[in-house]
Every structure is written in structure tokens, then in C-alpha cells.
C-alpha positions as CSV (number, residue, x, y, z in Angstrom):
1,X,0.0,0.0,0.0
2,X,1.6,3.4,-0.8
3,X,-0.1,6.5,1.2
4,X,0.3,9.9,0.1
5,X,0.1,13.1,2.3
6,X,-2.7,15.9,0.5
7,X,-2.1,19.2,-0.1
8,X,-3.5,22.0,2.3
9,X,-3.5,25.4,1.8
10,X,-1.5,27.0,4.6
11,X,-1.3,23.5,6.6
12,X,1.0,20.8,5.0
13,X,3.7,23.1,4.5
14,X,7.6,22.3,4.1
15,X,7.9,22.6,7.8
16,X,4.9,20.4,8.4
17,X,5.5,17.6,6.4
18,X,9.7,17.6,6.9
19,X,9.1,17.2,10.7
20,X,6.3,14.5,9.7
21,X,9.0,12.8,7.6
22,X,11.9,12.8,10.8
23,X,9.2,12.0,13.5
24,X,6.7,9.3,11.7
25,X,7.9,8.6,8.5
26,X,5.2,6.3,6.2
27,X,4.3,8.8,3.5
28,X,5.5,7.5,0.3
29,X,4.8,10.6,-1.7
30,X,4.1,14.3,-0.9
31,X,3.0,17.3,-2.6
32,X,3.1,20.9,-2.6
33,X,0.3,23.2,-1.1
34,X,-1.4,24.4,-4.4
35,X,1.3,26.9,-6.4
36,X,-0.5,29.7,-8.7
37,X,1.5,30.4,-12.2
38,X,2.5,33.8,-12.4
39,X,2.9,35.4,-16.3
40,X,6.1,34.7,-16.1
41,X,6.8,31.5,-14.6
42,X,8.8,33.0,-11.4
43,X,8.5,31.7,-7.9
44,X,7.4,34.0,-4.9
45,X,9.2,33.8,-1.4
46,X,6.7,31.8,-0.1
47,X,6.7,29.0,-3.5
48,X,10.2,29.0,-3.0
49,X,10.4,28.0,0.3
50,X,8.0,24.8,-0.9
51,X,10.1,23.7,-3.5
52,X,13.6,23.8,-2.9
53,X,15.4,20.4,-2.5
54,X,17.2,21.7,0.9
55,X,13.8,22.0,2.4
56,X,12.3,18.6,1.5
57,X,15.3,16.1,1.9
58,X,14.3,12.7,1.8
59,X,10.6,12.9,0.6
60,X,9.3,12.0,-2.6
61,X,7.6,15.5,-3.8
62,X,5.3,16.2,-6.3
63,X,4.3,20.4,-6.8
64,X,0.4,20.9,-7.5
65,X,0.0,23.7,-9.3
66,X,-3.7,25.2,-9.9
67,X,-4.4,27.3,-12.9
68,X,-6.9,26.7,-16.1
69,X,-4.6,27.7,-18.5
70,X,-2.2,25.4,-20.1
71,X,0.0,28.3,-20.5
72,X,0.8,28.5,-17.7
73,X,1.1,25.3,-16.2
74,X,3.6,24.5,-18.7
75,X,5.6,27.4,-17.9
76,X,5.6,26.7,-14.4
77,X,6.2,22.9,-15.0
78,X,9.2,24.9,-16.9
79,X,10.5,26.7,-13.9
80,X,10.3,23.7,-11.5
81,X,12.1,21.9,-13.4
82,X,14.9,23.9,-12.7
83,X,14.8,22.7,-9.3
84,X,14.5,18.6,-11.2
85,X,11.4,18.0,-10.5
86,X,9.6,16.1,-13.4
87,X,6.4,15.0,-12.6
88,X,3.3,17.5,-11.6
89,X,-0.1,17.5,-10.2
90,X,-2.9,19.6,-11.6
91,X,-5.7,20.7,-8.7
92,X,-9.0,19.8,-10.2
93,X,-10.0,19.5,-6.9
94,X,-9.8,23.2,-4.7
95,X,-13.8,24.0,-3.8
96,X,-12.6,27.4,-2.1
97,X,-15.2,30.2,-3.4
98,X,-11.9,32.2,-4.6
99,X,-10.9,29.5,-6.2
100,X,-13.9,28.3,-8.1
101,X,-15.2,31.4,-9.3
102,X,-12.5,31.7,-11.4
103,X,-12.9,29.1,-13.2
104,X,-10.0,27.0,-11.3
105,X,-9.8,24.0,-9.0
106,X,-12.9,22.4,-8.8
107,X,-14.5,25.2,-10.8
108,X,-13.2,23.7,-13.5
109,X,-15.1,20.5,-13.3
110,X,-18.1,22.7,-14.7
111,X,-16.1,23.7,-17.9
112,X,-15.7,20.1,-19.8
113,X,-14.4,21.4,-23.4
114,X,-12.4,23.4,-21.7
115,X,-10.9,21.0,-19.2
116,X,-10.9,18.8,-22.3
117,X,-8.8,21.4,-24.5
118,X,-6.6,22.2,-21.5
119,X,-5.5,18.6,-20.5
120,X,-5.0,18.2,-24.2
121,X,-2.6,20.3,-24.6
122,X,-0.6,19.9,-21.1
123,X,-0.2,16.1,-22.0
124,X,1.8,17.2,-25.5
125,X,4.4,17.9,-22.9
126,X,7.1,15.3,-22.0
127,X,6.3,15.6,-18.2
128,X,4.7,13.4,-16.3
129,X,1.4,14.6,-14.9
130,X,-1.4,13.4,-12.5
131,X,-4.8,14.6,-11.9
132,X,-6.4,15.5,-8.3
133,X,-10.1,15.3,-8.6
134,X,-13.2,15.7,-7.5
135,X,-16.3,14.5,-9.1
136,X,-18.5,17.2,-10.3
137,X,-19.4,20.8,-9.4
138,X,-23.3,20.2,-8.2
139,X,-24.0,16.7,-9.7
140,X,-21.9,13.3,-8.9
141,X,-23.0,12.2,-12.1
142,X,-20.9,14.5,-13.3
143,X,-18.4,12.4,-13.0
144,X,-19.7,10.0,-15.6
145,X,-18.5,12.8,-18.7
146,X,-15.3,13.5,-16.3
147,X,-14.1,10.0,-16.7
148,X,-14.4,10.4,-20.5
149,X,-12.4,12.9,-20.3
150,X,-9.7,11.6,-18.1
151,X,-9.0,8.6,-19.8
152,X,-7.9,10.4,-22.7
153,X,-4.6,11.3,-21.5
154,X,-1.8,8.9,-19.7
155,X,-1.8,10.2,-16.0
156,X,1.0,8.7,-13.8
157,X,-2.2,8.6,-11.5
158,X,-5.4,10.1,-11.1
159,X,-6.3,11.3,-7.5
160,X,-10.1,11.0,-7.1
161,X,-11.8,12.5,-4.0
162,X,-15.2,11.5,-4.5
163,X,-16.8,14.4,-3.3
164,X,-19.2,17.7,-5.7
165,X,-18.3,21.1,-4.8
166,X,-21.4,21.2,-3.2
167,X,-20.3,19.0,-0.5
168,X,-16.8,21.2,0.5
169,X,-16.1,18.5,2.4
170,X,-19.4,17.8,4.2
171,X,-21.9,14.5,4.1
172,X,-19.8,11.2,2.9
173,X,-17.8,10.5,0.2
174,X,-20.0,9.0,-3.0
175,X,-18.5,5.5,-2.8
176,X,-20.7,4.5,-5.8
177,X,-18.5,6.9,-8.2
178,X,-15.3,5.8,-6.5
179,X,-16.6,2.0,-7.7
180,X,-17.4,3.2,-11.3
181,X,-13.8,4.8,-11.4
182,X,-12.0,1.7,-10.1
183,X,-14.5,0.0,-12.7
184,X,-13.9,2.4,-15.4
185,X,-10.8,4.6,-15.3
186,X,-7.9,3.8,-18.0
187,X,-5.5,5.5,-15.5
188,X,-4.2,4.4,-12.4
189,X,-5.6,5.4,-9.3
190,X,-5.0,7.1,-5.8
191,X,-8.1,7.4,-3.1
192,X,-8.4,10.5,-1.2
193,X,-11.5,11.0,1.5
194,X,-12.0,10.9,4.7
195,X,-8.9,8.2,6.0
196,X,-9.0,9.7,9.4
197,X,-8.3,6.5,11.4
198,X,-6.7,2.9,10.9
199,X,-10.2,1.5,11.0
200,X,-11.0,4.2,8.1
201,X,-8.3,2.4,5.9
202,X,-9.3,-1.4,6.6
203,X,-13.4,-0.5,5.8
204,X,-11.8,1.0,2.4
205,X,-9.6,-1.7,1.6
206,X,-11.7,-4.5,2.3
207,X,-14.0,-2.6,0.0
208,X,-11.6,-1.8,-2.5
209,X,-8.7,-4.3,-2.7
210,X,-7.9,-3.2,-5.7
211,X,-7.1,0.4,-5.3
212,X,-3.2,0.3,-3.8
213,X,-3.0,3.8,-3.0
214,X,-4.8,5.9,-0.6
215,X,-4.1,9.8,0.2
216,X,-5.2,11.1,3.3
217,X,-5.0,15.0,4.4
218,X,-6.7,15.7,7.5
219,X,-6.3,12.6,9.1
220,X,-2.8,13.3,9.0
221,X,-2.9,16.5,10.1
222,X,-5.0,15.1,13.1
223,X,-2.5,12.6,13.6
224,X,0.9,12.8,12.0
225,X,1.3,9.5,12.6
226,X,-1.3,8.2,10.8
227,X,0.3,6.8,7.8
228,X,3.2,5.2,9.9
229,X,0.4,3.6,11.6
230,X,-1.8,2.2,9.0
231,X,1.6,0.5,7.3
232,X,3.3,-0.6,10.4
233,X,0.4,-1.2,12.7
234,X,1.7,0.4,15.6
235,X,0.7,3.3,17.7
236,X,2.0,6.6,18.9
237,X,1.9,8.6,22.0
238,X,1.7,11.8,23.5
239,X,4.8,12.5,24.0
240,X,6.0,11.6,20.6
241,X,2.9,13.8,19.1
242,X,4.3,16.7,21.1
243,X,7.8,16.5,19.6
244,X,6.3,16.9,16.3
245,X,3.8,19.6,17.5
246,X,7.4,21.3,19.2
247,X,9.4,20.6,15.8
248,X,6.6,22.3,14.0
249,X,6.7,25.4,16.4
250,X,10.1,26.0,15.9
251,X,10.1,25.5,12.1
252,X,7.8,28.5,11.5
253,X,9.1,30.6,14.6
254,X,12.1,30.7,12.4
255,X,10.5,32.1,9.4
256,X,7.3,34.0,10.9
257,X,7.2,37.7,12.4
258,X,6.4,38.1,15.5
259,X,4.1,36.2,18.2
260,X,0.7,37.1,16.7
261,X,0.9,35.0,12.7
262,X,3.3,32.4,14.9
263,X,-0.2,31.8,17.0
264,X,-2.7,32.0,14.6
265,X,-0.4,29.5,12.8
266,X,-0.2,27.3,15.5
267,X,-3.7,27.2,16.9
268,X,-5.1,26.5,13.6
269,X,-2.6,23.4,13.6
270,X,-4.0,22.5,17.1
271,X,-7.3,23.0,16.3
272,X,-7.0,20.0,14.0
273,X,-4.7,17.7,16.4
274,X,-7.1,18.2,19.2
275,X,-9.2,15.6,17.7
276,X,-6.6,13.2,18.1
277,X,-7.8,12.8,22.2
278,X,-10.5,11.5,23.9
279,X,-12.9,14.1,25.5
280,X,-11.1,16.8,24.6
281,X,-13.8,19.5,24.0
282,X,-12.6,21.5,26.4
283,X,-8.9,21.6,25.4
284,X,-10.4,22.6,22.1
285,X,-12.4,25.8,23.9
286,X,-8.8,27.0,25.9
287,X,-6.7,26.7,22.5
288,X,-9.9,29.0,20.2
289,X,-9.7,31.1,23.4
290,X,-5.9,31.8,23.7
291,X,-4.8,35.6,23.0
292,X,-1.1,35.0,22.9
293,X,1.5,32.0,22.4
294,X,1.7,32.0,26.0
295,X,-1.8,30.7,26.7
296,X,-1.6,28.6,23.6
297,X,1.5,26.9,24.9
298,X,0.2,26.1,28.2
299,X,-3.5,25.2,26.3
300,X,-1.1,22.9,24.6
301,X,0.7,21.2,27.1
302,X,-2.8,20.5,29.0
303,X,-3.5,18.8,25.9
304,X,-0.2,16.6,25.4
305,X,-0.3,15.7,29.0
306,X,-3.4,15.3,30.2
307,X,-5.6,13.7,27.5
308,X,-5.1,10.4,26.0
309,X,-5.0,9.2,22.5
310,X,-7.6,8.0,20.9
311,X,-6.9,5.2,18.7
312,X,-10.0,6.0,16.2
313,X,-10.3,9.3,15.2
314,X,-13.6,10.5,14.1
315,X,-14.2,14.6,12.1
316,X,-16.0,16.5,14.9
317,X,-15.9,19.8,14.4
């Protein structure tokens, strides 16, 4: 089974997933937050921080870049290469309201000749490419003119979370479409949805013993561990989960200004691993309520020390 770490916006940064890689291990291939091609093909601060090789030793990394034109994918495909990568992810996927309403990300989904003109010309190029998914804008039979679409062009992979738009990341994942994909799709592919526990991989796998890759996103971001887990089948602790949290902290102390963006970065990190305990509603309450990164330190240790793990994660808030 290979397990891939998702893309999140602001979340699975370099930091993020090089202390994942030195604390956990089990994530056979990263990617990049979602990377916007400028005119010109050049790399912000920010960009550059994701992509160079000095800040992701050791991981397999794939940059996702998000953009409707093919333009300017290939440019940027151009640009990365420079720093030898080879193989790139398109974000079919992003349902942010930004994002969509310019015709990017999932707001794509809604344009077919267009997505159809655009992937034709991308795969001309002698990179290798995969596809991040979701199933439709409003419809998940949607999906049915999607797959036509996709299994025109030789992915290295096709990422499908089988979730609309509409859903964001609400009600379940449509299995069904996931079936007719595994069914259906020329390309080989990756699962992404909902993986939040090692329970949550052995429902999909029994279901799907065919599909050998699974990409999880917030249930790694819940628990770091997660993918070390589900390979190895071992377990982690608290004290272990706040080395990484520590590792994290002093990864974007480094690079942040000042106290204030360090907590807002932080909290929103905790705010996400605070689901990893039992009863732990009212850590939750003292980390939203923390003004400073005094209060969310010590919110933080409570957490760490006096909440225990529990072994099946559930999405609660």
C-alpha cells in the first residue's frame, strides 16, 4: 500500500511535512500546497520556500500547481524543473469560493471542453502529470462525462476525492462513483477522503482491494502518525505527538514575524490535532480562546499531558 500526504493550503507546509517525515515517517509521496502560475513562470518567497530540495530532503515530492490555462502550467512545469522535478499534479480538486469562481480548481469541473482542450494540450508535454479530482461541481453524475475525459490522457495517476463542490467536504464521500472509477478509469488510481483512522483504511480496503493507494490530508494533520500507523500497525503517543507539535513550532518561529501570525499559525494546527484525544472539547475551547503564544503553549501542554490518545479518530468539528 503506498499512502500519500494531501495538499493543504497554509497546513502541509515544508515545515509540516519535513518534521512528519523525521518523526513518523510512512508517506511515500508528498505534494506541494497548491502553487498559482505567475505570467512569467517566477516563484514567490513563499513558493520558494515549498520547493527547494534543501527543504524537503528525503521525501518523494510532487508540486500541485492550480491554474486553467495550459500556459501556464507549462511554464511553471518549466520553472520547476529547474529545481528537477519532473512529474506534476494539476488541482482539479480546490472547492474554495476564490478558487472556483475563477474558473480554477474544482470550478473547472463545470467547464468540460475546456478542461478537455486544457489537458489536451498539457499532455503534448514530455512531463509526467497526475490529476487531483473531485467528481463534479453540483451533480456526482458528473463524473460520468469526467471519466471520459480523463482517460484520454496517460496520468502517472489520477487522484479522485469522490466528493461535488457542493459537499466542500461535508456528508460522505459517494462511494458508488469511487466504484465506477475503479470499474472504469484507463488511469491508475489514488483514493483520497475521509482516512482519518486505521479502522477508516481497513473499511476501504476491504471494500476496495484493488485500489493500492490511498491519500489522506486531515487525518494526517489530526494525527501525524497516521500513515506510519496504518503500514506498520503500531501506535503513537503523546509524547511523541508533542515532539512533532514542538518541531513544527520552531520550524515556523524561524520564518514568521512576530508572536501574533506564529499563534494564529499554531492554533489553527492545534485545532486540527485536538481531535486526536478523547474528550477533549474543552482543550479545544482554551486553544480557540488563547490571545497569545503563552496561553496557547500552556493550552497545549494540558493537551499533550493530560488527554489520551484516541486510537480512532472521528471529524468532529
Amino acid at each position: 500500500m503506498n499512502i500519500y500526504l494531501a495538499p493543504m493550503e497554509g497546513i502541509t507546509s515544508n515545515i509540516f511535512r519535513t518534521s512528519l517525515h523525521k518523526h513518523f515517517g510512512g508517506v511515500d509521496k508528498f505534494f506541494t500546497p497548491f502553487i498559482t502560475p505567475s505570467d512569467k513562470g517566477i516563484l514567490g518567497t513563499k513558493f520558494m520556500r515549498e520547493i527547494l530540495p534543501e527543504n524537503n530532503r528525503g521525501q518523494v515530492l510532487v508540486p500541485q500547481i492550480l491554474t486553467n490555462s495550459a500556459d501556464g502550467f507549462i511554464t511553471m512545469c518549466k520553472t520547476l524543473e529547474e529545481y528537477g522535478y519532473s512529474e506534476f499534479n494539476i488541482n482539479l480538486g480546490c472547492p474554495s469560493g476564490t478558487v472556483v469562481s475563477k474558473g480554477r480548481g474544482a470550478g473547472f469541473l463545470a467547464h468540460t471542453d475546456d478542461l478537455d482542450r486544457f489537458l489536451e494540450s498539457i499532455f503534448k508535454s514530455e512531463y509526467k502529470i497526475s490529476v487531483k479530482t473531485r467528481i463534479g461541481m453540483e451533480d456526482p453524475e458528473e463524473f460520468y462525462r469526467l471519466i471520459e475525459i480523463y482517460n484520454r490522457y496517460p496520468m502517472t495517476e489520477l487522484i479522485v476525492h469522490p466528493r461535488t463542490r457542493k459537499d466542500m467536504y461535508k456528508n460522505h464521500p459517494h462511494m458508488d462513483m469511487y466504484k465506477y472509477a475503479e470499474e472504469n478509469s484507463k488511469n491508475k488510481l489514488c483514493y483520497n477522503g475521509d482516512i482519518f483512522s486505521p479502522g477508516d483504511y481497513e473499511k476501504f480496503n476491504e471494500a476496495f482491494p484493488d485500489t493500492d493507494t490511498v491519500m489522506t490530508g486531515r487525518g494526517a494533520v489530526i494525527d501525524p502518525a497516521l500513515p506510519a500507523i496504518i503500514k506498520n500497525r503500531g501506535s503513537v503517543t503523546a509524547e511523541e505527538i508533542k515532539s512533532f507539535y514542538t518541531d513544527v513550532y520552531e520550524g515556523y518561529k524561524e520564518i514568521l514575524s512576530g508572536s501574533v501570525p506564529l499563534m494564529h499559525k499554531m492554533k489553527e494546527l492545534l485545532l486540527y490535532m485536538v481531535m486526536l484525544f478523547e474528550n477533549s472539547e474543552k482543550a479545544a475551547k482554551k486553544i480557540k480562546k488563547a490571545k497569545n503564544t503563552e496561553a496557547l503553549a500552556a493550552a497545549a501542554e494540558e493537551l499533550f499531558c493530560d488527554y489520551k490518545i484516541n486510537t480512532e479518530v472521528k471529524w468532529k468539528f
